[in-house]
py3Dmol code that shows the C-alpha trace and the ligand (Angstrom):
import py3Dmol

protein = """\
ATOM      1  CA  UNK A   1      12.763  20.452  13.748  1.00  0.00           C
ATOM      2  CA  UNK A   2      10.605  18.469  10.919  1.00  0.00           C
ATOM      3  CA  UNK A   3       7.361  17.684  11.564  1.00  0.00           C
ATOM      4  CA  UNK A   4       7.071  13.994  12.593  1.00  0.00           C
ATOM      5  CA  UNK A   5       3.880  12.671   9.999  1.00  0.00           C
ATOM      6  CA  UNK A   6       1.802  10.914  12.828  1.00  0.00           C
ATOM      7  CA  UNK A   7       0.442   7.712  10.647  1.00  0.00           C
ATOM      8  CA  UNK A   8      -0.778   5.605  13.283  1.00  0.00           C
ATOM      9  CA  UNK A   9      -3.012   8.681  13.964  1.00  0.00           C
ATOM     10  CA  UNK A  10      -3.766   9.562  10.047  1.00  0.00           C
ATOM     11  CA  UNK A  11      -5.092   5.633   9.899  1.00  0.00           C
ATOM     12  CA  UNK A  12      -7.266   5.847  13.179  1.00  0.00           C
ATOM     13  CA  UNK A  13      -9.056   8.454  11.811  1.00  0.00           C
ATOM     14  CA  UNK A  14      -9.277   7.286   7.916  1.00  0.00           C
ATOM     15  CA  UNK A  15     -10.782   3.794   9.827  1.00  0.00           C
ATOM     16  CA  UNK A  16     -13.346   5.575  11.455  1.00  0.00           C
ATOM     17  CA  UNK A  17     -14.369   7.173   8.066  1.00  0.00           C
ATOM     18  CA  UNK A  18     -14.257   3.559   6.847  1.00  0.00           C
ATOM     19  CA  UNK A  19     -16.661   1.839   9.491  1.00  0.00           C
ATOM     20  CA  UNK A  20     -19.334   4.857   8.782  1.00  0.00           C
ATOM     21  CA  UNK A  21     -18.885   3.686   5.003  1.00  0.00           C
ATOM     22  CA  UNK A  22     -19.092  -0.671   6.353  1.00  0.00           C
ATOM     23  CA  UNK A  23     -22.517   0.739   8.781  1.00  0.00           C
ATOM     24  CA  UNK A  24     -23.931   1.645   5.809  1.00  0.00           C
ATOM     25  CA  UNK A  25     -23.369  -0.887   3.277  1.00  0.00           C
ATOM     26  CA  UNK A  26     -24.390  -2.929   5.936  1.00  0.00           C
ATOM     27  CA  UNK A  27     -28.041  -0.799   6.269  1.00  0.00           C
ATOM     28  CA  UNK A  28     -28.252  -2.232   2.755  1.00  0.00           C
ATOM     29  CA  UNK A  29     -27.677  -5.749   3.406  1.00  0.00           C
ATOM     30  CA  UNK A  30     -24.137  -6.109   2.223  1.00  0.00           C
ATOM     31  CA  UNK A  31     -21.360  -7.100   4.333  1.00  0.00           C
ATOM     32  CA  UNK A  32     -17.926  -6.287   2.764  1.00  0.00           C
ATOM     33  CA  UNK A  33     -15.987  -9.333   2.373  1.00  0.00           C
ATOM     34  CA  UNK A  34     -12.017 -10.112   2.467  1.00  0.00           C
ATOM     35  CA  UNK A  35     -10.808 -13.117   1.252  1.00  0.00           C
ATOM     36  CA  UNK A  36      -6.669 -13.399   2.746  1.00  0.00           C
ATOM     37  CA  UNK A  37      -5.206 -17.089   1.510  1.00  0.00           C
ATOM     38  CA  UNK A  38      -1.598 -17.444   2.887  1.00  0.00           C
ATOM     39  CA  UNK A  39       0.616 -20.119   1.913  1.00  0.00           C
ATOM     40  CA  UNK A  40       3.631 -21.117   4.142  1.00  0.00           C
ATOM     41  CA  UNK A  41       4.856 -20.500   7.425  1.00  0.00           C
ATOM     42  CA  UNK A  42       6.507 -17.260   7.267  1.00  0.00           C
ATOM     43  CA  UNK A  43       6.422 -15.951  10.002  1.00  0.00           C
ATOM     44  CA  UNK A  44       6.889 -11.964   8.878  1.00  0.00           C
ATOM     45  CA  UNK A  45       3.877 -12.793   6.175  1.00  0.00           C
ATOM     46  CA  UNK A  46       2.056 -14.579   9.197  1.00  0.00           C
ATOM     47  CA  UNK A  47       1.847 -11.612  11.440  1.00  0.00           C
ATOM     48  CA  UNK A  48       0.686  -9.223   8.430  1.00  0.00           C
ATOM     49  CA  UNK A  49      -2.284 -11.420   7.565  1.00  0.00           C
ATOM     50  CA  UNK A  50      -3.050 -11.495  11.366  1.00  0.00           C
ATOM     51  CA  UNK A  51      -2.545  -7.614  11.384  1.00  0.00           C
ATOM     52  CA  UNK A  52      -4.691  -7.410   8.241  1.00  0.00           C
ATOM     53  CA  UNK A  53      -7.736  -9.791   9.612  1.00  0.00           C
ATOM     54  CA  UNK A  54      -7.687  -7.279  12.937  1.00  0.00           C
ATOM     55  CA  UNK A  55      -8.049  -4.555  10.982  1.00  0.00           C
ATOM     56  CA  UNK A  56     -11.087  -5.895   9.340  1.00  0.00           C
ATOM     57  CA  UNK A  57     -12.447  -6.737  12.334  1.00  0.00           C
ATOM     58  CA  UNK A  58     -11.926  -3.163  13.669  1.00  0.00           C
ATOM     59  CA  UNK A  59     -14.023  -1.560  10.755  1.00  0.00           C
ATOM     60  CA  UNK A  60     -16.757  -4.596  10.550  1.00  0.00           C
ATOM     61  CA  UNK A  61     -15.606  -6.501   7.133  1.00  0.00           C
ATOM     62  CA  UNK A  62     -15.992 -10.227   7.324  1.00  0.00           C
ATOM     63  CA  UNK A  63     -12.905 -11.942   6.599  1.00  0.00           C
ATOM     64  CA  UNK A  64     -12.321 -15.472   5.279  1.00  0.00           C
ATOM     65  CA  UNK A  65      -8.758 -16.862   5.768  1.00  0.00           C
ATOM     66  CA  UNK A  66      -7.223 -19.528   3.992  1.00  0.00           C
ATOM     67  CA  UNK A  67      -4.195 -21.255   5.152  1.00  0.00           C
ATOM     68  CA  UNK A  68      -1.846 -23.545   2.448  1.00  0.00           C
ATOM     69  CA  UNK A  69       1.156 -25.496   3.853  1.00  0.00           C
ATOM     70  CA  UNK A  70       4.482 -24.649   2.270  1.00  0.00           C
ATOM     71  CA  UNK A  71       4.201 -27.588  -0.293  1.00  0.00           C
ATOM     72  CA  UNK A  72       0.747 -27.047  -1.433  1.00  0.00           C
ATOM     73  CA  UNK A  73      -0.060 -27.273  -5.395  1.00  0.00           C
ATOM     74  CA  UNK A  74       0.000 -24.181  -7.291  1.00  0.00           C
ATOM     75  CA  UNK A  75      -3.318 -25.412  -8.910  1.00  0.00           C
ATOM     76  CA  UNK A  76      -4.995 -26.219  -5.642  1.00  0.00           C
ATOM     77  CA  UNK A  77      -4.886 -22.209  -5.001  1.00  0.00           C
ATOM     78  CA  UNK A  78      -5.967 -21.313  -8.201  1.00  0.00           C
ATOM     79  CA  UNK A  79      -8.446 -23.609  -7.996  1.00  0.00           C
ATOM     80  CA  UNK A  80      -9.674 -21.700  -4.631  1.00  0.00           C
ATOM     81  CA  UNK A  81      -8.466 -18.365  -6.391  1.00  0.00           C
ATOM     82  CA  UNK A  82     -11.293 -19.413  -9.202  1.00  0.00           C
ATOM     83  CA  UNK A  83     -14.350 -20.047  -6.410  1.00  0.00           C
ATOM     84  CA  UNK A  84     -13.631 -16.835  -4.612  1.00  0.00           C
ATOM     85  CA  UNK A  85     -13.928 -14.980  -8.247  1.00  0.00           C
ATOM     86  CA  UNK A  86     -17.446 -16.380  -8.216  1.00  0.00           C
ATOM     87  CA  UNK A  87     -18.547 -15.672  -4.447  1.00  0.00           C
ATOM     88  CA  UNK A  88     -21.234 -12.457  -3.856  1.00  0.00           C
ATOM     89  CA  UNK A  89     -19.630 -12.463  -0.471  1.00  0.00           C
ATOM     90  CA  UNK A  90     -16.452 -12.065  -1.307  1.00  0.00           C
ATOM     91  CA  UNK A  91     -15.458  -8.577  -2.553  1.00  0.00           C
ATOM     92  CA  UNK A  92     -11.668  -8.862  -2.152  1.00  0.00           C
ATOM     93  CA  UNK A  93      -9.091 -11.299  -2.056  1.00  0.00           C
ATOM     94  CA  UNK A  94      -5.433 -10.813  -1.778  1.00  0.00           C
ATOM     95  CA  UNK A  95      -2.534 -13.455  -2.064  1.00  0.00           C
ATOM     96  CA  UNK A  96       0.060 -12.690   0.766  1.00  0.00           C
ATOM     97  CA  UNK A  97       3.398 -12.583  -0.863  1.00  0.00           C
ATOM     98  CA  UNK A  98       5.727 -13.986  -0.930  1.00  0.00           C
ATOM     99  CA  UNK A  99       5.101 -17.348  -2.315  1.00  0.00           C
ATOM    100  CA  UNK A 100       7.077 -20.422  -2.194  1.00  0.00           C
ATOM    101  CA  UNK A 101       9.029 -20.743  -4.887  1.00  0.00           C
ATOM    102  CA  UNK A 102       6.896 -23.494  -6.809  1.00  0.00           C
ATOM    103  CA  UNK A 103       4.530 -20.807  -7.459  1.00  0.00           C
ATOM    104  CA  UNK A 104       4.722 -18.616 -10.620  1.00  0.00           C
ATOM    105  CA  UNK A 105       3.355 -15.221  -8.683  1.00  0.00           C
ATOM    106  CA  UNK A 106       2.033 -13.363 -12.063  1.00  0.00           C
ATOM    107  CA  UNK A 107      -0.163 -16.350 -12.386  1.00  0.00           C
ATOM    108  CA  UNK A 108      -1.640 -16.002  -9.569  1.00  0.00           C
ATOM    109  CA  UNK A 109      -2.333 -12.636  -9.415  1.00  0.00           C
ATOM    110  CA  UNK A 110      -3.630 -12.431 -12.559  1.00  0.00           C
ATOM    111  CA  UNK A 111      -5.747 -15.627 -11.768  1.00  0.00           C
ATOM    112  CA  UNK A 112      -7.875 -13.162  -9.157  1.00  0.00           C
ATOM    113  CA  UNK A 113     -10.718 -11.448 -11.029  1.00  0.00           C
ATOM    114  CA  UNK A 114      -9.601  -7.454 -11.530  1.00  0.00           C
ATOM    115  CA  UNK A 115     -13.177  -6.765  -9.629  1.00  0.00           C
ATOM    116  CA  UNK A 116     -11.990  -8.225  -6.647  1.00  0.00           C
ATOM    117  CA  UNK A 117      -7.816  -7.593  -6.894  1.00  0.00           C
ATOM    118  CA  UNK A 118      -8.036  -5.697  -3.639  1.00  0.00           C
ATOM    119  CA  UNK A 119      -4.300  -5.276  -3.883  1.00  0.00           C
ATOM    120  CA  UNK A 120      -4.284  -3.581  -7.468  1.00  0.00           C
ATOM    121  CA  UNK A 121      -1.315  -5.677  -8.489  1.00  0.00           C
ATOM    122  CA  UNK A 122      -3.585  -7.900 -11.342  1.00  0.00           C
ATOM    123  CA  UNK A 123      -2.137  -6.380 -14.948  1.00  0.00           C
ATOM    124  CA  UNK A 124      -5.878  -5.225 -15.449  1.00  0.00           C
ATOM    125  CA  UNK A 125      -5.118  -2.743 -12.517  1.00  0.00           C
ATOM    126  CA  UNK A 126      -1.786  -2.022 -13.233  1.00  0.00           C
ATOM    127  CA  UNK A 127      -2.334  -0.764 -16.556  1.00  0.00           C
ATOM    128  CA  UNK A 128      -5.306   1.597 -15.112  1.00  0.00           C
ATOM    129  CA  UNK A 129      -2.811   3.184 -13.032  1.00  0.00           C
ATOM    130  CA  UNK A 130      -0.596   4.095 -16.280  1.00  0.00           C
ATOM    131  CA  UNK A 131      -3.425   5.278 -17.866  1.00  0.00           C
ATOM    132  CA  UNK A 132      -4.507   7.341 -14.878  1.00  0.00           C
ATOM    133  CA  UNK A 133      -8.047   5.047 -14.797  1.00  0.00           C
ATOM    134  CA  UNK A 134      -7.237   3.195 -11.294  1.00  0.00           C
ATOM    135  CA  UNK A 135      -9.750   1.086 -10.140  1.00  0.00           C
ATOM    136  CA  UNK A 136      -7.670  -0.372  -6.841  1.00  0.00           C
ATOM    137  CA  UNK A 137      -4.498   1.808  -6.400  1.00  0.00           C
ATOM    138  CA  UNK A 138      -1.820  -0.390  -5.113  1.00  0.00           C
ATOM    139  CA  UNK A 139      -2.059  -0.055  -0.713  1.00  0.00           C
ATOM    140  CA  UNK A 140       0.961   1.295   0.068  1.00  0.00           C
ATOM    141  CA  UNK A 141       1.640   4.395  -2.123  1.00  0.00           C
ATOM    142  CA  UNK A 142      -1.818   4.755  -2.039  1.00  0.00           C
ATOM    143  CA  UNK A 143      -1.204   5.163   1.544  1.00  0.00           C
ATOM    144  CA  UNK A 144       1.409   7.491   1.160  1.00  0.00           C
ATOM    145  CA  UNK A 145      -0.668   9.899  -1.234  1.00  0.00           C
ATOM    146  CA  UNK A 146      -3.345   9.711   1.870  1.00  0.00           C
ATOM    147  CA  UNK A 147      -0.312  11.106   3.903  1.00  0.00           C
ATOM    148  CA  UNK A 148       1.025  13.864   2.516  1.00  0.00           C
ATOM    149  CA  UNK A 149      -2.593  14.854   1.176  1.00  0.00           C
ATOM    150  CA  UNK A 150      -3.707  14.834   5.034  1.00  0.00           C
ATOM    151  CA  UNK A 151      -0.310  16.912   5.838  1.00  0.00           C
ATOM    152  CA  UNK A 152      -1.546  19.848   3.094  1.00  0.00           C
ATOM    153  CA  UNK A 153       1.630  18.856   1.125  1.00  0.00           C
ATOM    154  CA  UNK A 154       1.279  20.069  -2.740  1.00  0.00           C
ATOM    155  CA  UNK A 155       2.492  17.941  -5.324  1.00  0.00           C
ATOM    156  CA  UNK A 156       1.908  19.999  -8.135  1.00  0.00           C
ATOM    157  CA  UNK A 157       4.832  20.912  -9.921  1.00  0.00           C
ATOM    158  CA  UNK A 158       6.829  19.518  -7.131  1.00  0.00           C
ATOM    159  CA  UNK A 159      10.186  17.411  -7.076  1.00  0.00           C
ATOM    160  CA  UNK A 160       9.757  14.015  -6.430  1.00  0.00           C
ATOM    161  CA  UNK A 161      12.644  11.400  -5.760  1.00  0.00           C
ATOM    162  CA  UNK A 162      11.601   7.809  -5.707  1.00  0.00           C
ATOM    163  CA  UNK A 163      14.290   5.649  -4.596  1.00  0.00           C
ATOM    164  CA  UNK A 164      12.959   1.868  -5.317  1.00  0.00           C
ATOM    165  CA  UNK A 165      11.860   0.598  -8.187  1.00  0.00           C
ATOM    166  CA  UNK A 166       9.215  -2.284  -7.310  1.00  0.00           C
ATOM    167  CA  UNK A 167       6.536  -3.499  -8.656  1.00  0.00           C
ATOM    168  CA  UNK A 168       4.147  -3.372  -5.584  1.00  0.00           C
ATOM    169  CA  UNK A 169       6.232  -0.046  -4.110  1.00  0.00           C
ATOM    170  CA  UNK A 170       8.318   2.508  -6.545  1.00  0.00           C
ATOM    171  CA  UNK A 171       6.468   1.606  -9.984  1.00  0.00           C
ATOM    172  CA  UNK A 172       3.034   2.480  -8.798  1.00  0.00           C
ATOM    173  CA  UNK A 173       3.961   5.032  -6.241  1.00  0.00           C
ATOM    174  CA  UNK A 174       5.907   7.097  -8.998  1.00  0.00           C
ATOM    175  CA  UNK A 175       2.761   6.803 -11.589  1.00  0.00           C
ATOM    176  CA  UNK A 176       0.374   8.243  -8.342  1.00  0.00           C
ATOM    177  CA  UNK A 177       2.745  10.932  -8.072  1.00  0.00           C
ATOM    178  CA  UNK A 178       2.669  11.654 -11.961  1.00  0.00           C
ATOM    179  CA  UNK A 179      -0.651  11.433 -11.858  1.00  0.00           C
ATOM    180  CA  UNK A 180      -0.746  14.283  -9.409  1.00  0.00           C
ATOM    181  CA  UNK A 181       1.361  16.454 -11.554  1.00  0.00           C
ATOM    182  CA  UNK A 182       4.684  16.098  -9.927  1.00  0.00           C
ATOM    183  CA  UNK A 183       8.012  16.005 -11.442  1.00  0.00           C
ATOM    184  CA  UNK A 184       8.984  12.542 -10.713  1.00  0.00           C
ATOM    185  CA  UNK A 185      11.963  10.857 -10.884  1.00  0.00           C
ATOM    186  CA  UNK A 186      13.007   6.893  -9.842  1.00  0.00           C
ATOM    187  CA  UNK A 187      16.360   5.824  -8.474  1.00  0.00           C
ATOM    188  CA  UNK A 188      17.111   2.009  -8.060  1.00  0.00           C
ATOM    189  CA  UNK A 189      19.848   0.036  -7.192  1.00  0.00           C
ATOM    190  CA  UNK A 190      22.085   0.503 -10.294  1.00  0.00           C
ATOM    191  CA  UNK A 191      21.254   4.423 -10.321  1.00  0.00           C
ATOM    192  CA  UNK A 192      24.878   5.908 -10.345  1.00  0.00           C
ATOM    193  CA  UNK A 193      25.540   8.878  -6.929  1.00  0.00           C
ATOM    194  CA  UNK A 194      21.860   8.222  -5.946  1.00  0.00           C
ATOM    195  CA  UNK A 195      22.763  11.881  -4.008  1.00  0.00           C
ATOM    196  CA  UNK A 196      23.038  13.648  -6.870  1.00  0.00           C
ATOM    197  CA  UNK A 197      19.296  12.822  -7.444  1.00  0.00           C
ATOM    198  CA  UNK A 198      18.102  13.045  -4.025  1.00  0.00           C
ATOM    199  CA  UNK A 199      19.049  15.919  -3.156  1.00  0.00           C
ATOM    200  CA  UNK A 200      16.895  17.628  -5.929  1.00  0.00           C
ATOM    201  CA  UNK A 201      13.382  16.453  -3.901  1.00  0.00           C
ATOM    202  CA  UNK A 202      11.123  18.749  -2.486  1.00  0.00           C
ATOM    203  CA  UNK A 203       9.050  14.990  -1.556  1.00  0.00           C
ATOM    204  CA  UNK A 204      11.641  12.197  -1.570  1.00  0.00           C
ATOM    205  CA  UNK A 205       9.793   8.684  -0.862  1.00  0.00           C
ATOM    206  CA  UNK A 206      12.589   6.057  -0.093  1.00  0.00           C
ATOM    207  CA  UNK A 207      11.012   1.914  -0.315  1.00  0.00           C
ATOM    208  CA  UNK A 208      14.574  -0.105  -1.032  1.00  0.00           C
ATOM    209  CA  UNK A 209      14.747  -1.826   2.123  1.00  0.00           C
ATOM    210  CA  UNK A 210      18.240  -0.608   2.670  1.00  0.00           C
ATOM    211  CA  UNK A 211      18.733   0.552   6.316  1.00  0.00           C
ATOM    212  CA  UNK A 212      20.615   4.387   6.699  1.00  0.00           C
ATOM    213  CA  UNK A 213      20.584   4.531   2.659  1.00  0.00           C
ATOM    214  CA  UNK A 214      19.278   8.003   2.747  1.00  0.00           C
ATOM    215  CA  UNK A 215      21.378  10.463   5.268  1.00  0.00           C
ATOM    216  CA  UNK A 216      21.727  14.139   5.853  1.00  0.00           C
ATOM    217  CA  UNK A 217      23.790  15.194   3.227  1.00  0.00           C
ATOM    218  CA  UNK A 218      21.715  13.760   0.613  1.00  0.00           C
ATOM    219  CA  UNK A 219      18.717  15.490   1.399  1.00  0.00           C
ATOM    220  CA  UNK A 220      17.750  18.998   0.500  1.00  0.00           C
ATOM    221  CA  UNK A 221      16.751  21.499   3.744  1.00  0.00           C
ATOM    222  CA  UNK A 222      12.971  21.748   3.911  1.00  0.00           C
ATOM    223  CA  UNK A 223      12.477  18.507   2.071  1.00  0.00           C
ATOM    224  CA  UNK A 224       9.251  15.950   2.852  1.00  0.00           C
ATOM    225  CA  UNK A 225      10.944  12.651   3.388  1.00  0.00           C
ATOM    226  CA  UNK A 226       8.381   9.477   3.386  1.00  0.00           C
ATOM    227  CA  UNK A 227      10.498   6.396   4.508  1.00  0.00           C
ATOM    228  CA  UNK A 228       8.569   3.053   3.304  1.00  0.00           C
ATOM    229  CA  UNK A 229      11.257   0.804   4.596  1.00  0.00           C
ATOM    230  CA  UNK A 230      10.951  -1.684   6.856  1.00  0.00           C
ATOM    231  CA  UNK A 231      14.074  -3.075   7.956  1.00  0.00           C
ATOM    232  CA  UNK A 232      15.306  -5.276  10.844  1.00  0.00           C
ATOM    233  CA  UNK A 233      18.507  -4.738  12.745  1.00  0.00           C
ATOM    234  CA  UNK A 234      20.346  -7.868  14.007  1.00  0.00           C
ATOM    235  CA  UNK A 235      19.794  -6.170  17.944  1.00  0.00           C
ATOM    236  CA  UNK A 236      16.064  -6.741  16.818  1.00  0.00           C
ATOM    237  CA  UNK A 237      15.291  -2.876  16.511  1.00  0.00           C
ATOM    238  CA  UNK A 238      12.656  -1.720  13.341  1.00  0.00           C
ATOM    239  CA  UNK A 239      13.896   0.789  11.048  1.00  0.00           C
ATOM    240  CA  UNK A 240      13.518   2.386   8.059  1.00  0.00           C
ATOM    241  CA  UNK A 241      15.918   3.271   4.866  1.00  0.00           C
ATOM    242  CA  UNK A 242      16.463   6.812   6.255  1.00  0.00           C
ATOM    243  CA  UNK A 243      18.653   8.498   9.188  1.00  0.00           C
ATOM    244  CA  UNK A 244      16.012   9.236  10.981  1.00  0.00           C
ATOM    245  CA  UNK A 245      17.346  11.319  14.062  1.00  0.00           C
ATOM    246  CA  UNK A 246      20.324  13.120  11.761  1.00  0.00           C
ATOM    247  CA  UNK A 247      16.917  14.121   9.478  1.00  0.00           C
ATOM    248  CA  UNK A 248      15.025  15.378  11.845  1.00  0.00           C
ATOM    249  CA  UNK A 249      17.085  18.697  12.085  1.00  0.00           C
ATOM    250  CA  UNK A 250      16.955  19.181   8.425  1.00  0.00           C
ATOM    251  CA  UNK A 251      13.862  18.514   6.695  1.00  0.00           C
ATOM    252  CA  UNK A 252      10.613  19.780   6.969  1.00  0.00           C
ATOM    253  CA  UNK A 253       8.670  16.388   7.381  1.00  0.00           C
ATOM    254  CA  UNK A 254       9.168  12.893   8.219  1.00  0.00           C
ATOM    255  CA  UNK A 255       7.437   9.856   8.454  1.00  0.00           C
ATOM    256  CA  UNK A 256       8.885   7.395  11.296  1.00  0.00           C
ATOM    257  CA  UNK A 257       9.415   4.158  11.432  1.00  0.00           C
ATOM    258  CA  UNK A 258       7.437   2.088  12.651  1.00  0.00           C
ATOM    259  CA  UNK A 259       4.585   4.265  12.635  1.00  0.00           C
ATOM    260  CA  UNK A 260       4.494   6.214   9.288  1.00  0.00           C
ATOM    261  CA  UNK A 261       3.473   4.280   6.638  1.00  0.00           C
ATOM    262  CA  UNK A 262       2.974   1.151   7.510  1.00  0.00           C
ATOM    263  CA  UNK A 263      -0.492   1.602   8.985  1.00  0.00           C
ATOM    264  CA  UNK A 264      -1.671   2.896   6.187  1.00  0.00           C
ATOM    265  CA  UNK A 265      -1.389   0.094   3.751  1.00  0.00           C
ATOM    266  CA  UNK A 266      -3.642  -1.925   6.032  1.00  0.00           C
ATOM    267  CA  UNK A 267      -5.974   1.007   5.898  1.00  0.00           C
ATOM    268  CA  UNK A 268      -6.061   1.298   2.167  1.00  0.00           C
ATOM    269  CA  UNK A 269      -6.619  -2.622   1.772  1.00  0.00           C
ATOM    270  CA  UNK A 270      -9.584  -1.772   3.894  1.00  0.00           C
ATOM    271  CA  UNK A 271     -10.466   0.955   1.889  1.00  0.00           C
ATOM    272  CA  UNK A 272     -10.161  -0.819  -1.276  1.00  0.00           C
ATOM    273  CA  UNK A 273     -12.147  -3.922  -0.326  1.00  0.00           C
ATOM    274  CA  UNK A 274     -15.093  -1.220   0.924  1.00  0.00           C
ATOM    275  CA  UNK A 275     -14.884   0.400  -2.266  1.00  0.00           C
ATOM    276  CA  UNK A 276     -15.376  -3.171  -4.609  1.00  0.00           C
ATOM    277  CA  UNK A 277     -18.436  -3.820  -1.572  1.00  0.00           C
ATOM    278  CA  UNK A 278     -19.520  -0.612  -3.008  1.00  0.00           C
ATOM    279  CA  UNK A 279     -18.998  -0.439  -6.726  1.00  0.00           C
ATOM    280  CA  UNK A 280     -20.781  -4.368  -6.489  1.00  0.00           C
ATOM    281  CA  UNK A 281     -24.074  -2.661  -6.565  1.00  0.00           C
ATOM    282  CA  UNK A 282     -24.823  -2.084  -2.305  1.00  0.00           C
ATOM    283  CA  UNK A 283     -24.710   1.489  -1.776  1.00  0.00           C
ATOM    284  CA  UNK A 284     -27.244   4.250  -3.906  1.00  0.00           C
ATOM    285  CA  UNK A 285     -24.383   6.646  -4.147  1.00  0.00           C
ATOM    286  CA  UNK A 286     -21.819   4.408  -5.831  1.00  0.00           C
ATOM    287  CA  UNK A 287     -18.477   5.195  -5.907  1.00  0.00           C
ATOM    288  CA  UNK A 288     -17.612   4.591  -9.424  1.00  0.00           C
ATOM    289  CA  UNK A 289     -13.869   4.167  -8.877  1.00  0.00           C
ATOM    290  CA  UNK A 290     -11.078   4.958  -6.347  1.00  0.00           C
ATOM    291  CA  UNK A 291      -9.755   7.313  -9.377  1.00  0.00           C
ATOM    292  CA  UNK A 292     -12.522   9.830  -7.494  1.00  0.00           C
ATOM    293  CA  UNK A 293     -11.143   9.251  -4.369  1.00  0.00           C
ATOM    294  CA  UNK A 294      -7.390   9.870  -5.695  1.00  0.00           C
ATOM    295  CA  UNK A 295      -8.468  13.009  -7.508  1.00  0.00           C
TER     296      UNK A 295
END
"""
ligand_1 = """\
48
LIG
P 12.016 -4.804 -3.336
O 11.086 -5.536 -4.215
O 13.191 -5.507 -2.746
O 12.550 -3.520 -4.141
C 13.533 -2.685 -3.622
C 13.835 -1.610 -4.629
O 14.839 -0.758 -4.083
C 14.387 -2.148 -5.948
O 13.882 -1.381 -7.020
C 15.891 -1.932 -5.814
O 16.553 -1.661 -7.045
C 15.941 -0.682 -4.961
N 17.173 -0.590 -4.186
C 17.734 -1.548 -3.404
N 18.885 -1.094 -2.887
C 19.048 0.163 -3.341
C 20.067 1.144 -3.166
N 21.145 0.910 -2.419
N 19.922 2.327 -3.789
C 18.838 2.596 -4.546
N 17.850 1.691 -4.744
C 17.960 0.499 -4.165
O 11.258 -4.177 -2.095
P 9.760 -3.575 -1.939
O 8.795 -4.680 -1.829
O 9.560 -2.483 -2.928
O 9.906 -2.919 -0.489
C 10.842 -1.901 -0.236
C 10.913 -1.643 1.255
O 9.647 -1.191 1.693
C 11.205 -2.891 2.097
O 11.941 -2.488 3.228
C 9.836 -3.363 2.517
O 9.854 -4.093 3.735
C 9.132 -2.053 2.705
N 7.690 -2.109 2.539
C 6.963 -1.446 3.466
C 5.595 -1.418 3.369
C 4.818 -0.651 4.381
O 3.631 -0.826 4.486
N 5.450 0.261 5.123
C 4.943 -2.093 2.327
C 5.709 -2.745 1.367
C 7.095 -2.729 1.476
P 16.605 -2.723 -8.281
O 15.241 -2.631 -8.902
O 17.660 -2.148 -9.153
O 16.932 -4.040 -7.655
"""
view = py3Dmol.view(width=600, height=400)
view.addModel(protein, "pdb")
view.setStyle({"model": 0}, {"cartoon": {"style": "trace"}})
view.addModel(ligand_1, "xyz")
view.setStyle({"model": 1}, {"stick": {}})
view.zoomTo()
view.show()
């Protein structure tokens, strides 16, 4: 039977590395600061920006929400977007997607200063990952590189299946994995017999929001399987892109849903937001960029 990657209890522990790191910035009279501006009423995005704000909470960063209604002016958020830039207080500040649709999203992210793009989803950032210089690693394969790193899973040399090609999710995650000197390939939607790819991973991380899209068959024995998806069932039940129970049998790891990776995307925002609190001149040892923290 795989191994069943514990994340809830992976994050719990990262978090209490991360209030240690908050206790002392704080010795030094800096107190890391998240700025979360939500626009809209949906009610998914709602409960991550509550979920978010806890977690900062939990670890002792001071969080400043914003809250736009559904019709609000693009240029009233930039305009906010452009004050936060300028605040000592603020050290992160992250634009809950998605936005309504009068919103063009690339201006907005690039609108938040790279020093504070918490998120790493500014071009600024995005371009450090390709170039293996990341200042903010995107949170959720970040997240997953903090898992299988924590498991004692190699990646050199390694197969790596991708399936999802995002630009917050696959993109990045497949670049990390690079990075770490895996073999990496990316399946998306128009990929032709996905299966014939997938079952060549040694690691195969699924993030297409595509309920039982990954099953048995398609999955080498022994394999690492890291499902990102978060999908809801019309009886209400949370799963992820992969057969869970049919995998267990087969593969040598799994992460659950919930419960696998989702916790640690909130704990690498955290992480991210401490490390700009850092790098902004409060702590003597100064992390110079989470490329150390990666390596
Ligand atoms: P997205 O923007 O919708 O991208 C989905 C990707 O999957 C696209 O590249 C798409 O291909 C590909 N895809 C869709 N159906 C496929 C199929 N049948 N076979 C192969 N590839 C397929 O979604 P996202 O934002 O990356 O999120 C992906 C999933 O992860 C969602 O379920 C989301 O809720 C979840 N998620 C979880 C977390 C977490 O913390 N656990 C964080 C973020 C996202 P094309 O590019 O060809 O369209």
């Amino acid at each position: 039977m795989a191994k069943i990657i514990d994340g809830v209890a992976v994050a719990r522990e990262m978090r209490r590395g991360l209030k240690a790191r908050v206790a002392s910035l704080r010795e030094r009279g800096v107190v890391p600061g998240l700025a979360v501006i939500i626009v809209g009423d949906n009610p998914a995005s709602r409960l991550y920006v509550r979920n978010k704000i806890r977690a900062c909470d939990e670890v002792g960063i001071k969080s400043f929400r914003f809250d736009f209604p559904q019709a609000a002016a693009p240029d009233e958020v930039l305009a906010l977007i452009e004050a936060l830039n300028r605040r000592s207080d603020v050290h992160g500040i992250l634009v809950q997607l998605p936005l309504p649709p009068q919103f063009a999203i690339g201006e907005v992210l690039r609108a938040i200063s790279p020093d504070k793009d918490v998120d790493g989803f500014h071009l600024y950032n995005v371009g450090g990952l390709v170039v293996g210089d990341t200042v903010f690693p995107p949170c959720t394969p970040y997240g997953v590189v903090k898992l299988l790193e924590h498991e004692g899973i190699p990646l050199e040399g390694r197969n790596v299946v991708v399936v999802g090609a995002s630009n917050i999710v696959g993109k990045p995650m497949a670049l990390m994995l690079m990075q770490k000197d895996a073999t990496v390939c990316i399946c998306h939607a128009k990929t032709r017999d996905l299966a014939q790819f997938t079952i060549l991973a040694d690691i195969l991380v699924v993030a297409a929001g595509q309920p039982n899209l990954i099953v048995p068959q398609m999955v080498k024995t022994g394999a690492v399987v890291i499902d990102v998806g978060i999908n809801r069932l019309p009886d209400g039940r949370l799963v992820g892109d992969a057969d869970f129970k049919g995998l267990l049998p087969k593969v040598s790891h799994i992460t659950p849903v919930p419960g696998g990776v989702g916790p640690m995307t909130v704990t690498m925002l955290l992480a991210n937001t401490i490390g700009s609190a850092e790098r902004s001149g409060g702590q003597a040892r100064v992390l110079t960029s989470a490329q150390e923290e990666l390596s």
